[in-house]
Structure formats: C-alpha cells, structure tokens
Phi, psi and omega in degrees: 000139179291192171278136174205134167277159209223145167246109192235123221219130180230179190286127174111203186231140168279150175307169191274341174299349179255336187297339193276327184308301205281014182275007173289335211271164119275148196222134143202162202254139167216117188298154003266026163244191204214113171253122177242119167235147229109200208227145208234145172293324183181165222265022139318310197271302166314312188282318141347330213235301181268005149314321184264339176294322182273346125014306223251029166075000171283109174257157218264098186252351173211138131250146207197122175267113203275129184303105171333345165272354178256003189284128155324127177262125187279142147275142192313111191315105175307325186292332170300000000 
C-alpha cells in the first residue's frame, strides 16, 4: 500500500505528550475536537496512531483516508 493521507479526529484536547510524537501530523484544534492530519506510510502506522490514541483514553470520533485529490501534493524533486 502507498502512503496515503489521513484525517483523523478525536474528542477533546491531545495530551502535549503524544503532540511531540505526532510531528509528521498537523494537529489542529477545533472544539470540542482535536483534528490530525497527514499522511501515514501505511495502515500500520493508521493502526498504530490509533492504538496509541486509544491507550491515552481518547475518544476515536473519526478516520478517514482522504480522496487523492485532496492529499497534498510533494513538489517535484528539482535534482530530476
């Protein structure tokens, strides 16, 4: 499976300890939720992330695998 981006939206505020974890993600907050987004290697890394969310008591109110037109787009390697 490719790399694909993900939204992923829980209850609340994340702890700041999981936030240092989290720095590949945009975390933003919009009460009463906690929204994260970005792109994951692979659903491991999804099952990990939410695993590690529900670990810390958080509840899991969405994921979402985001539609190739809405994933972020890499600019193009200039050495190519």
């Amino acid at each position: 499976m490719l790399e694909a981006s993900y939204q992923v939206r829980v209850a609340g505020v994340i702890p700041a300890e999981l936030l240092s974890e989290l720095r590949d993600l945009t975390v933003s907050v919009e009460p009463p939720e906690t929204v994260l987004h970005g792109s994951l290697p692979d659903q491991s890394a999804v099952v990990g992330l939410i695993s590690r969310l529900h670990g810390l008591g958080l509840r899991l109110i969405e994921v979402r695998r985001l539609p190739a037109e809405e994933q972020p787009r890499t600019p193009p390697d200039p050495a190519r």
